[in-house]
PDB file as gemmi writes it, atoms N, CA and C in Angstrom:
CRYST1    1.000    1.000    1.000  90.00  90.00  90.00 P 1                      
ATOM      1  N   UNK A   1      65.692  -6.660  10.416  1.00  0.00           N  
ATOM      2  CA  UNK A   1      66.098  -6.661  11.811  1.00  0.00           C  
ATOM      3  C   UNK A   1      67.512  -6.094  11.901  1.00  0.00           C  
ATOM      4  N   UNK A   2      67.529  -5.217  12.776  1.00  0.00           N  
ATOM      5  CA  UNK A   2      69.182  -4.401  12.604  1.00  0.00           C  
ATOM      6  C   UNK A   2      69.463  -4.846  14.396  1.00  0.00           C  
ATOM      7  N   UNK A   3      70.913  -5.417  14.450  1.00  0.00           N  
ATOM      8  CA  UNK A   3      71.346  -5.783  15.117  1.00  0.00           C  
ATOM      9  C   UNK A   3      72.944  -5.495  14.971  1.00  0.00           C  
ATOM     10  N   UNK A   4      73.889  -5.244  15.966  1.00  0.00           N  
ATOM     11  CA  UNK A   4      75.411  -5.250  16.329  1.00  0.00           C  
ATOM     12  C   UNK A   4      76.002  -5.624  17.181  1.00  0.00           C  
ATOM     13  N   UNK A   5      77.236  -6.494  17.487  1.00  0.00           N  
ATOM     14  CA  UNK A   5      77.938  -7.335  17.867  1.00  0.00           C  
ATOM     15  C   UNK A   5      79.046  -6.095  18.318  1.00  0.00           C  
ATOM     16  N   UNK A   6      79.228  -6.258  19.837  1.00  0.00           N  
ATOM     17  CA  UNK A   6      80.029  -4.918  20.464  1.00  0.00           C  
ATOM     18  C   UNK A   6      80.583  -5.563  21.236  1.00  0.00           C  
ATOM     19  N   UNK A   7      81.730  -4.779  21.871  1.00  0.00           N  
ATOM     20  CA  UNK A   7      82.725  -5.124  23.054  1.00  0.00           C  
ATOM     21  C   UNK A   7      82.957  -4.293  23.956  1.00  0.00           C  
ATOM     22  N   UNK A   8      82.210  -5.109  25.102  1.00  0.00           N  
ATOM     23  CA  UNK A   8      82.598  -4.425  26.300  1.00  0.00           C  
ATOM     24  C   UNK A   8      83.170  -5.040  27.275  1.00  0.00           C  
ATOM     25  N   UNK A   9      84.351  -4.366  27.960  1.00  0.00           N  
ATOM     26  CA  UNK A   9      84.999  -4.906  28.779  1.00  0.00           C  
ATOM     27  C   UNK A   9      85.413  -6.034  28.591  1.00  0.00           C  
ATOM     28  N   UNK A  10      85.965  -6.681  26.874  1.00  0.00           N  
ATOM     29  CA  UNK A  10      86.446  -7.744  27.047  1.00  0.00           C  
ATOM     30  C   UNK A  10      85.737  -9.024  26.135  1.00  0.00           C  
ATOM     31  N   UNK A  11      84.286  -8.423  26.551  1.00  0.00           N  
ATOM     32  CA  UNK A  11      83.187  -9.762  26.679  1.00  0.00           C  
ATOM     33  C   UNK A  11      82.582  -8.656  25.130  1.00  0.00           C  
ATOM     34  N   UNK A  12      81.762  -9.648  24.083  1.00  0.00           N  
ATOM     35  CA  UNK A  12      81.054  -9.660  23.153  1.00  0.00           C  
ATOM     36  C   UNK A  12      79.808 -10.062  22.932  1.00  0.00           C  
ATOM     37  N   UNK A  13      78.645  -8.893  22.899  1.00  0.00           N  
ATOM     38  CA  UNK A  13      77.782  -8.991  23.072  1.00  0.00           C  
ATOM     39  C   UNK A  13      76.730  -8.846  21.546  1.00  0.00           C  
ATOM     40  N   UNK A  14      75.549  -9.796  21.509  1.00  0.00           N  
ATOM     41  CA  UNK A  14      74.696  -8.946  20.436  1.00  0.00           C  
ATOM     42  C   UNK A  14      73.845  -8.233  20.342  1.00  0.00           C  
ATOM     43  N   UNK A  15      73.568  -6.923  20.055  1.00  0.00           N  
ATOM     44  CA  UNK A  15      72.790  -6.112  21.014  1.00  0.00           C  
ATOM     45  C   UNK A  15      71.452  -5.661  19.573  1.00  0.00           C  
ATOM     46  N   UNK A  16      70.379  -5.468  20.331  1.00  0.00           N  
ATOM     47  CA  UNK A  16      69.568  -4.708  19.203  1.00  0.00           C  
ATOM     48  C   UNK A  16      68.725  -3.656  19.904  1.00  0.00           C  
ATOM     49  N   UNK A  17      67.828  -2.675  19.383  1.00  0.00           N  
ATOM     50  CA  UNK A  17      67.550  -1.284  20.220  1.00  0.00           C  
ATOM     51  C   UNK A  17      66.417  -2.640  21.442  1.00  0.00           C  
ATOM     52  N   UNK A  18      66.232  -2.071  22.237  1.00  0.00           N  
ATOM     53  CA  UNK A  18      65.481  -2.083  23.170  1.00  0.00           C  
ATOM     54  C   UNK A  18      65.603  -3.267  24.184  1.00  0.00           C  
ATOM     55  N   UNK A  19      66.983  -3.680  23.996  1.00  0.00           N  
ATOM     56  CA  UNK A  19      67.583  -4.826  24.632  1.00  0.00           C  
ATOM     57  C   UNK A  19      67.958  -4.714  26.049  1.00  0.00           C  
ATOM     58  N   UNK A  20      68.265  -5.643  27.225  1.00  0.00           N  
ATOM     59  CA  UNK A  20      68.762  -5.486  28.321  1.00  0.00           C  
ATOM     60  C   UNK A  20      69.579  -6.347  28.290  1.00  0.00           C  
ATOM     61  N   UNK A  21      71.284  -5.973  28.435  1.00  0.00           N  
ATOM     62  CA  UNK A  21      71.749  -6.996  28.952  1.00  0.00           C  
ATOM     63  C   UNK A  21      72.840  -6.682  30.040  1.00  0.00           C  
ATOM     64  N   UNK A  22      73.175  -7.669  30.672  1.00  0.00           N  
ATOM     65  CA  UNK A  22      73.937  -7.611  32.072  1.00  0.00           C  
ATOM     66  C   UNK A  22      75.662  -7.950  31.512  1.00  0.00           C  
ATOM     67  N   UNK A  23      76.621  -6.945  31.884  1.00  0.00           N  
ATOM     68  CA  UNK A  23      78.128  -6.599  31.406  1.00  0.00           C  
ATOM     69  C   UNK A  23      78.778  -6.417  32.926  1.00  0.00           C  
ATOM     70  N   UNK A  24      80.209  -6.522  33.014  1.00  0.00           N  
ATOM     71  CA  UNK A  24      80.737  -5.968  33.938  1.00  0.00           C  
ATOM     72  C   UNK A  24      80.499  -4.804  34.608  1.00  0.00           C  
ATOM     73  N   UNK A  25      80.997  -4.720  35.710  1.00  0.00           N  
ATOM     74  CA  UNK A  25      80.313  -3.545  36.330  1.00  0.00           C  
ATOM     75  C   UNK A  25      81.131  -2.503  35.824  1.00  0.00           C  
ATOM     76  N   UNK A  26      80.564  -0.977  35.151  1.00  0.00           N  
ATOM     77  CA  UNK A  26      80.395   0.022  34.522  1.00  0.00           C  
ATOM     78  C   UNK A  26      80.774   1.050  35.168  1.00  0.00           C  
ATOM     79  N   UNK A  27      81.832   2.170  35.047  1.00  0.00           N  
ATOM     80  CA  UNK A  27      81.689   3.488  36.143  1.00  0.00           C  
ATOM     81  C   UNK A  27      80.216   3.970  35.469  1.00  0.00           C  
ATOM     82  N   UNK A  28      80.189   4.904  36.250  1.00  0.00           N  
ATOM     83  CA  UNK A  28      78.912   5.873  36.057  1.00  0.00           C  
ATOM     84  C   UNK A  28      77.355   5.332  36.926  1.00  0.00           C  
ATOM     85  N   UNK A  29      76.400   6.627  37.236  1.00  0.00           N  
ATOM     86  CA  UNK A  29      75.676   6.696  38.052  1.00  0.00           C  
ATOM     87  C   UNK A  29      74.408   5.878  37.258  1.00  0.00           C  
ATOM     88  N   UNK A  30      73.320   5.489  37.986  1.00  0.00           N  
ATOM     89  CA  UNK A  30      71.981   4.842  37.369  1.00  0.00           C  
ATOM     90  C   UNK A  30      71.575   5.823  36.719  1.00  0.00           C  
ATOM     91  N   UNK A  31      71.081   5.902  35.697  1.00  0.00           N  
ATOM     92  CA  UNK A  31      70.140   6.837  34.748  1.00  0.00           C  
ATOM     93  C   UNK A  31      71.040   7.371  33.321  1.00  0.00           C  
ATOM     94  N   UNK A  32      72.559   7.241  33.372  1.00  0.00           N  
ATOM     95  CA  UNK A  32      72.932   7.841  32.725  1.00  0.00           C  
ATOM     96  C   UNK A  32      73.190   7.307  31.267  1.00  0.00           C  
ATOM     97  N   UNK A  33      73.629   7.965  30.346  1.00  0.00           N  
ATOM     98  CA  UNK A  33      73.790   7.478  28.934  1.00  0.00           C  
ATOM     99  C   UNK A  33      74.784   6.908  28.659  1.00  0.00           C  
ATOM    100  N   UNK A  34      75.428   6.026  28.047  1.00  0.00           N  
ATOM    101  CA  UNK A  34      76.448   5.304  27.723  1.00  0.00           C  
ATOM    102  C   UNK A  34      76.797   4.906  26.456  1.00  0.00           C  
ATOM    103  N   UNK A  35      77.799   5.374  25.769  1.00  0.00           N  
ATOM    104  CA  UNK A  35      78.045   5.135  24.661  1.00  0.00           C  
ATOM    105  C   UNK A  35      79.041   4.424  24.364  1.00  0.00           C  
ATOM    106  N   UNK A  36      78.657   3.288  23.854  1.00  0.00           N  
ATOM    107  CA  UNK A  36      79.666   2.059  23.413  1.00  0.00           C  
ATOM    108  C   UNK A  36      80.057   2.583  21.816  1.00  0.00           C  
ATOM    109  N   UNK A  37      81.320   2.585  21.848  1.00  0.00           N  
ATOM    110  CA  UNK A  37      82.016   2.603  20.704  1.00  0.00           C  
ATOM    111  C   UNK A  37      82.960   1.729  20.064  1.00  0.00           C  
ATOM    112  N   UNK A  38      82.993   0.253  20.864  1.00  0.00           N  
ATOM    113  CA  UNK A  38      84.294  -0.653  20.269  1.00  0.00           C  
ATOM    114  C   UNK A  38      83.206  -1.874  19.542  1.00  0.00           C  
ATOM    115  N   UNK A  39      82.438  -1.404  18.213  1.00  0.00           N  
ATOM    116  CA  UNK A  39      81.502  -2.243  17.690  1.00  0.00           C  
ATOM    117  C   UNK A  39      82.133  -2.880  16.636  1.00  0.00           C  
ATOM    118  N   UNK A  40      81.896  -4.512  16.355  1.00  0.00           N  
ATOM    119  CA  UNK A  40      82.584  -5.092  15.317  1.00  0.00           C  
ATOM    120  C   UNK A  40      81.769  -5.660  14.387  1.00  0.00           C  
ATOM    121  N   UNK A  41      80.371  -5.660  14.856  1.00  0.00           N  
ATOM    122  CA  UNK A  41      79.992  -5.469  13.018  1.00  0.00           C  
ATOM    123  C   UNK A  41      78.665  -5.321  13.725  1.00  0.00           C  
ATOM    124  N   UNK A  42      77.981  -4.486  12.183  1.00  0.00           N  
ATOM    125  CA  UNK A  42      76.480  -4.513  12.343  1.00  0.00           C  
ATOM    126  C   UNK A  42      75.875  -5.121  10.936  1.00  0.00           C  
ATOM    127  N   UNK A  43      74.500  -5.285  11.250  1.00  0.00           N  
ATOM    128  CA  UNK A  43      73.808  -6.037  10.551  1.00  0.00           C  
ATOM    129  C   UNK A  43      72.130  -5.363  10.486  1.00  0.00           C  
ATOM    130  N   UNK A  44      72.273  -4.625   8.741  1.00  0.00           N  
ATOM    131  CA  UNK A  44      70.924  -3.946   8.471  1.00  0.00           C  
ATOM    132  C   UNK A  44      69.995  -4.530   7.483  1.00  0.00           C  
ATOM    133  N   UNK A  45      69.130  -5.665   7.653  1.00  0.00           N  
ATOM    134  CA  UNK A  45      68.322  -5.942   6.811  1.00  0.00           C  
ATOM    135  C   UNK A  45      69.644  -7.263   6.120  1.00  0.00           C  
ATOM    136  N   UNK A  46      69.693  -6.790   4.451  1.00  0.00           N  
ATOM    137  CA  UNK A  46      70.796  -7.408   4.160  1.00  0.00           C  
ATOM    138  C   UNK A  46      72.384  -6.695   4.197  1.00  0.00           C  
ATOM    139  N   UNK A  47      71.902  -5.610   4.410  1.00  0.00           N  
ATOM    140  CA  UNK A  47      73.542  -4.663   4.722  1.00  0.00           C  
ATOM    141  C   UNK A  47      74.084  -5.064   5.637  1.00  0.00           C  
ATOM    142  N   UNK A  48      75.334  -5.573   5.460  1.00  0.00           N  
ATOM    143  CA  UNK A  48      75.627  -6.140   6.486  1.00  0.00           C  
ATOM    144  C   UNK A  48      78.006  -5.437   6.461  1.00  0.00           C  
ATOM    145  N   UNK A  49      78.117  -5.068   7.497  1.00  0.00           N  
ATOM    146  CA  UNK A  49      79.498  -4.278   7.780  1.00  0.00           C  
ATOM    147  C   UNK A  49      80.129  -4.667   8.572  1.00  0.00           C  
ATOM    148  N   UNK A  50      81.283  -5.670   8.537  1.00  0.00           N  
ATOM    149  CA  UNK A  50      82.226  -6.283   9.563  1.00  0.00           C  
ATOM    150  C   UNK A  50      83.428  -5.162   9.663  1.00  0.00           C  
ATOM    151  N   UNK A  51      83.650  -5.246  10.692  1.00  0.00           N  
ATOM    152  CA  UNK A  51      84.935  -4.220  11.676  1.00  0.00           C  
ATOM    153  C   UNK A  51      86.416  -4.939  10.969  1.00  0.00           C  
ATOM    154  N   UNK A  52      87.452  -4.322  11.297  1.00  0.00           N  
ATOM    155  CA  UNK A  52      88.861  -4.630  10.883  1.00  0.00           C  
ATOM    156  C   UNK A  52      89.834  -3.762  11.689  1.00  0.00           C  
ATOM    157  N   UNK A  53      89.954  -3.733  12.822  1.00  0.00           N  
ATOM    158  CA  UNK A  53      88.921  -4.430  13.854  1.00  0.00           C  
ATOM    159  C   UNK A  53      87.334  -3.778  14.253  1.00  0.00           C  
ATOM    160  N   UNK A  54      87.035  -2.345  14.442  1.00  0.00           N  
ATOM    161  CA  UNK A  54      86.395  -2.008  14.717  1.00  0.00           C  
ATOM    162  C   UNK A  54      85.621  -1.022  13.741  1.00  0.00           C  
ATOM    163  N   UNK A  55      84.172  -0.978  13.849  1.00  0.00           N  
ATOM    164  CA  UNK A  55      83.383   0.331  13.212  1.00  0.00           C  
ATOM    165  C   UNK A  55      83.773   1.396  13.130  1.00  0.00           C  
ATOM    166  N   UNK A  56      84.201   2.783  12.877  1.00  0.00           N  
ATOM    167  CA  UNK A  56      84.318   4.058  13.413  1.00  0.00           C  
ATOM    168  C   UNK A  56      82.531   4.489  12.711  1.00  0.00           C  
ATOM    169  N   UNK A  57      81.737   4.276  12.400  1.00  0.00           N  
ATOM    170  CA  UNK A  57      80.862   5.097  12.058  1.00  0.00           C  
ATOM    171  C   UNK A  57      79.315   4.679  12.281  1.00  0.00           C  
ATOM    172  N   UNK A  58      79.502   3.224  13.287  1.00  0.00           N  
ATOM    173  CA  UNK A  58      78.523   3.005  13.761  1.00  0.00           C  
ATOM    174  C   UNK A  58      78.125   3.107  15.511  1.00  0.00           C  
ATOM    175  N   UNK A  59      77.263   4.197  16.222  1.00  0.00           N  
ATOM    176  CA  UNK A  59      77.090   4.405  17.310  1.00  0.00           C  
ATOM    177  C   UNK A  59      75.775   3.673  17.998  1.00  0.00           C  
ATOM    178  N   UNK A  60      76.070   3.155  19.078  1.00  0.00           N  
ATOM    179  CA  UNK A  60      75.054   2.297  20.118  1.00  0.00           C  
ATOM    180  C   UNK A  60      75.150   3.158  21.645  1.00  0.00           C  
ATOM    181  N   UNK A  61      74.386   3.568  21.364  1.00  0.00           N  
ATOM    182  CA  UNK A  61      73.945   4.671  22.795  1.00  0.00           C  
ATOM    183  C   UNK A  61      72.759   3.042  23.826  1.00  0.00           C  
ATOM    184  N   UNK A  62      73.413   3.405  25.103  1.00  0.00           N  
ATOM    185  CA  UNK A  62      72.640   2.512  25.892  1.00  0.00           C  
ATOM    186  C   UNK A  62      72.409   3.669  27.165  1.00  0.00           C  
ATOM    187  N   UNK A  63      71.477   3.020  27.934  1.00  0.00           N  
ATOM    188  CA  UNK A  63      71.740   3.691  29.290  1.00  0.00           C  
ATOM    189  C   UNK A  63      71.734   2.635  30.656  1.00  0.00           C  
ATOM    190  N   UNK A  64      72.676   3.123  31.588  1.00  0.00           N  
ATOM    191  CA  UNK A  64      72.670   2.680  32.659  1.00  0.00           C  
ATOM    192  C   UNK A  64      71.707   2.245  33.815  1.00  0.00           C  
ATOM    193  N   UNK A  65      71.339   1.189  33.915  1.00  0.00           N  
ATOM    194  CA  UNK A  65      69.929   1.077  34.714  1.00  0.00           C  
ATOM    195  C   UNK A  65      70.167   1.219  35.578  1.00  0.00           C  
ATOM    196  N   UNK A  66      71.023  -0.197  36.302  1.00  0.00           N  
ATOM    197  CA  UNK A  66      71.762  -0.486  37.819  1.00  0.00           C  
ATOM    198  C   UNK A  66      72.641  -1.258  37.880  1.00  0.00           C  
ATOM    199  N   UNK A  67      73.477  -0.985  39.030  1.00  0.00           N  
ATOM    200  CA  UNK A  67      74.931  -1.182  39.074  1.00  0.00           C  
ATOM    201  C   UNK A  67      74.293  -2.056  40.391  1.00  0.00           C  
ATOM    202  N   UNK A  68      74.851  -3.936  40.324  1.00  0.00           N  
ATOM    203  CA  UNK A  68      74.493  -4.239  41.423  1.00  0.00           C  
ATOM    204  C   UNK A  68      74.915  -5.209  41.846  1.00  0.00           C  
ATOM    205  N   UNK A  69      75.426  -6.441  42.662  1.00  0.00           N  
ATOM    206  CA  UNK A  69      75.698  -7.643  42.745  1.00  0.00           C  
ATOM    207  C   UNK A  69      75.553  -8.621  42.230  1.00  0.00           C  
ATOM    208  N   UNK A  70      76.132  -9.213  41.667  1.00  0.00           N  
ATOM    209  CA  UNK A  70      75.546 -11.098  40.873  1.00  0.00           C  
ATOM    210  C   UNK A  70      75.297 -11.788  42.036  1.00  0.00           C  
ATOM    211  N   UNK A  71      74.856 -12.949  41.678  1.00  0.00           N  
ATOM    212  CA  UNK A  71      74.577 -14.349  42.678  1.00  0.00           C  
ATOM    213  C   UNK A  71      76.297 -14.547  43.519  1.00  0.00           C  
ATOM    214  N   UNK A  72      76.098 -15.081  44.280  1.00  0.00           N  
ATOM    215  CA  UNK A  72      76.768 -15.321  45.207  1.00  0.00           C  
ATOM    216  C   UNK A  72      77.547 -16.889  45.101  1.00  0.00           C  
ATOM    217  N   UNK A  73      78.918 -16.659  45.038  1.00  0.00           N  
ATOM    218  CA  UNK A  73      79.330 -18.323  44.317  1.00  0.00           C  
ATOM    219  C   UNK A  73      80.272 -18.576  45.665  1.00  0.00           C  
ATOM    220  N   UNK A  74      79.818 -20.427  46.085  1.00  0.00           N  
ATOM    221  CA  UNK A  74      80.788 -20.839  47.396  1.00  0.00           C  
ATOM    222  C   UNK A  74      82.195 -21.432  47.006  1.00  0.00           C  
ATOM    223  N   UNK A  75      83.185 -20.704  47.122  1.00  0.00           N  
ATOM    224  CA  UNK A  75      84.616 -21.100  47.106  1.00  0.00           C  
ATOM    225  C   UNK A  75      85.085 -22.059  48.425  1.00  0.00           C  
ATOM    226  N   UNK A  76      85.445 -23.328  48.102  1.00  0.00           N  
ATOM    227  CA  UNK A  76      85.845 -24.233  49.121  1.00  0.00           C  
ATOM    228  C   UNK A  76      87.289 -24.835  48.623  1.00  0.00           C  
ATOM    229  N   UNK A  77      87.966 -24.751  49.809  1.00  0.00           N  
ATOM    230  CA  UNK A  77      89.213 -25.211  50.199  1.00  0.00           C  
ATOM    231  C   UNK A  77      89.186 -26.261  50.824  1.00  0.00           C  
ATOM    232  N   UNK A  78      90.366 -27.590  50.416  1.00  0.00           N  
ATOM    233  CA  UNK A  78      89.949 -28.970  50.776  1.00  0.00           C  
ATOM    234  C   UNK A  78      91.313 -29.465  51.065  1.00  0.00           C  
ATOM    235  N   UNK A  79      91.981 -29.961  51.863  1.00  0.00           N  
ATOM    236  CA  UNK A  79      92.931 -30.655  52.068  1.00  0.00           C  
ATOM    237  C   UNK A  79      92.779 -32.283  52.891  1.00  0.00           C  
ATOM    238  N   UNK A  80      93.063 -33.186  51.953  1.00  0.00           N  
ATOM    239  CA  UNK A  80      92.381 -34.483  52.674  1.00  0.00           C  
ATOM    240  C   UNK A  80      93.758 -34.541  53.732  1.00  0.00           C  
ATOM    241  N   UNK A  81      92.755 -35.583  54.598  1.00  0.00           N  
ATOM    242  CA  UNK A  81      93.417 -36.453  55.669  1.00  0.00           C  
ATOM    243  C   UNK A  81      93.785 -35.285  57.210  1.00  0.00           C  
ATOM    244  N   UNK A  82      93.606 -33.708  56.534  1.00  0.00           N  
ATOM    245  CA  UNK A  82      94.073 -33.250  58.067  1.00  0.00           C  
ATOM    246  C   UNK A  82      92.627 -32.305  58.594  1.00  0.00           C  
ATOM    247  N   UNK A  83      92.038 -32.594  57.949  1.00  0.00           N  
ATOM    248  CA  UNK A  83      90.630 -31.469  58.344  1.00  0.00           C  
ATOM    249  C   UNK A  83      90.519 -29.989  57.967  1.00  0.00           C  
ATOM    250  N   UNK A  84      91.399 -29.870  57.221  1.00  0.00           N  
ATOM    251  CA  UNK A  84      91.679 -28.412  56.586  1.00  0.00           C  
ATOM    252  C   UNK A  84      90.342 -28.266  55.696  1.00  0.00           C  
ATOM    253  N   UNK A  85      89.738 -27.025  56.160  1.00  0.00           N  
ATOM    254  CA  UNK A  85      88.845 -27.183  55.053  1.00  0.00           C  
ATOM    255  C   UNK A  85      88.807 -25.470  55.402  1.00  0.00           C  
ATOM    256  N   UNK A  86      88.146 -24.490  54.072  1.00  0.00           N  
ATOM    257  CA  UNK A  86      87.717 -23.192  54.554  1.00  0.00           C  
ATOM    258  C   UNK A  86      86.645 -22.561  53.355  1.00  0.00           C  
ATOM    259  N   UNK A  87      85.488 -22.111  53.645  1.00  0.00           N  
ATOM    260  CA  UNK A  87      84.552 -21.848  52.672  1.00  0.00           C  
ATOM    261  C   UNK A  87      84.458 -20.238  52.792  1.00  0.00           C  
ATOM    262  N   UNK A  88      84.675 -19.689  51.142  1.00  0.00           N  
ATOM    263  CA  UNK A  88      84.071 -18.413  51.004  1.00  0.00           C  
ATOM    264  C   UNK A  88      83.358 -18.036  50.254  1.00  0.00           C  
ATOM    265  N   UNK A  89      82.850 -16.930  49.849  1.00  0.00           N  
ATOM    266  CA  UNK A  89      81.841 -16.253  48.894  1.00  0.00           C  
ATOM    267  C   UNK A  89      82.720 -15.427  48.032  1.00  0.00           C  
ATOM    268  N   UNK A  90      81.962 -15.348  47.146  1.00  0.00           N  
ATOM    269  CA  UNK A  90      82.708 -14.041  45.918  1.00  0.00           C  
ATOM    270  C   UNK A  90      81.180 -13.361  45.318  1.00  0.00           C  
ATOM    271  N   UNK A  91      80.770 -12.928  44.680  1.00  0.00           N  
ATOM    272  CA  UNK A  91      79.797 -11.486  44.164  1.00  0.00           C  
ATOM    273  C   UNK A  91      80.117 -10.789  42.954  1.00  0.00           C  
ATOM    274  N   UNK A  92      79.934 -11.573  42.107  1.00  0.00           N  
ATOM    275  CA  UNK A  92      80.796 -10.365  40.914  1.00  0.00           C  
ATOM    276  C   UNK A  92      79.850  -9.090  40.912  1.00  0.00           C  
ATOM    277  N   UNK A  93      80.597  -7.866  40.432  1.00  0.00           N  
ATOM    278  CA  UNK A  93      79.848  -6.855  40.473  1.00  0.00           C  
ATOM    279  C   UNK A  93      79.167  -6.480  38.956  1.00  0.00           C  
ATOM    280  N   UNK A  94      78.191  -6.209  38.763  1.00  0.00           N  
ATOM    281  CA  UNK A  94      77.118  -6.236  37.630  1.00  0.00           C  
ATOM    282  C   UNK A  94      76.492  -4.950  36.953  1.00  0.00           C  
ATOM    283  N   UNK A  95      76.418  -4.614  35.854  1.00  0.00           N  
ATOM    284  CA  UNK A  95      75.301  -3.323  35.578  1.00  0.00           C  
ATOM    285  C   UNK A  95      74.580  -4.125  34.631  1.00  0.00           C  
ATOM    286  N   UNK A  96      73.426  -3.390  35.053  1.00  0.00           N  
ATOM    287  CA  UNK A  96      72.476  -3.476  33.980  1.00  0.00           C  
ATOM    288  C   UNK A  96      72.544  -2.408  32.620  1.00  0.00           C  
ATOM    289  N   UNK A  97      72.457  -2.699  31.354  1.00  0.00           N  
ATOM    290  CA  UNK A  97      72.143  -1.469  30.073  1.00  0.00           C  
ATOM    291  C   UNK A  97      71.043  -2.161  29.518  1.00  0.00           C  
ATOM    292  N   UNK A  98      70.273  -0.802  29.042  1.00  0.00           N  
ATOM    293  CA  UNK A  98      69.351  -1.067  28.178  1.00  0.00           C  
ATOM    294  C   UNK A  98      69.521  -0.176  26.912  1.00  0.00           C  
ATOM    295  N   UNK A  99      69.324  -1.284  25.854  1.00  0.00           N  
ATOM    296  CA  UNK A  99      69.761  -0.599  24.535  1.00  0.00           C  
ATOM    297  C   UNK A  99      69.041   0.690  23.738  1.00  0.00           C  
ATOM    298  N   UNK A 100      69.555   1.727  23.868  1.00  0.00           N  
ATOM    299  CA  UNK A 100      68.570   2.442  23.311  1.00  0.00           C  
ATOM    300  C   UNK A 100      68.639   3.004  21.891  1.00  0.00           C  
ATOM    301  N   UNK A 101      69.728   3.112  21.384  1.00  0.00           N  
ATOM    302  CA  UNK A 101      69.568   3.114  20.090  1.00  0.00           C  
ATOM    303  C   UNK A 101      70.982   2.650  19.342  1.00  0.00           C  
ATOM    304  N   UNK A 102      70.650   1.703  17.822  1.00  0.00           N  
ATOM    305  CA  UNK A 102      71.470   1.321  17.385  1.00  0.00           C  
ATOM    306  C   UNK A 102      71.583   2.233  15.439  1.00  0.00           C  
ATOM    307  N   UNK A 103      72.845   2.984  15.330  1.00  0.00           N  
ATOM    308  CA  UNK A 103      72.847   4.016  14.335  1.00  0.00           C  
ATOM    309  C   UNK A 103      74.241   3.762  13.716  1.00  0.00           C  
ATOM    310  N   UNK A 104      74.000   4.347  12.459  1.00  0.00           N  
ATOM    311  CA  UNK A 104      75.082   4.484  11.662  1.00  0.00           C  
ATOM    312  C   UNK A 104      75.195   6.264  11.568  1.00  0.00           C  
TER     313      UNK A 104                                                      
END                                                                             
């Protein structure tokens, strides 16, 4: 099973070919290719290659599905005793990738 542990935007993910997972929201249009390059280790069978910090010679091509809204979270403001109160929303913004190939 070949699998790699990458960084995007911050956040650390484990990715293997044909994976979907949901990352910060991404420039670039739906359909397009995306190449993650800040990988900190992969894992082939028993070959196994940790980063110091990072890979230079292992590439994870994904592509962009959709760029789209998360769930919707209620922010409330509370001040006792005077009736202060005020409720809002927030939306983080989301892409979808799907993994398409994981290479040395």
């Amino acid at each position: 099973m070949k699998y790699a542990v990458v960084n995007i935007k911050g956040s650390q993910f484990k990715v293997q070919e044909k994976d979907q997972i949901e990352v910060d929201r991404l420039s670039g249009k739906e359909g397009e290719s995306v190449g993650l390059d800040d990988v900190l280790l992969f894992v082939d069978e028993a070959k196994v290659k940790i980063g110091k910090p990072q890979l230079k010679d292992v590439k994870i091509e994904a592509k962009l599905i959709k760029n789209y809204l998360g769930r919707k979270l209620a922010i409330y403001k509370f001040k006792a005793k005077t009736g202060y109160r005020r409720k809002t929303g927030f939306r983080a913004q989301k892409s979808l990738l799907s993994i398409e190939k994981v290479s040395i």
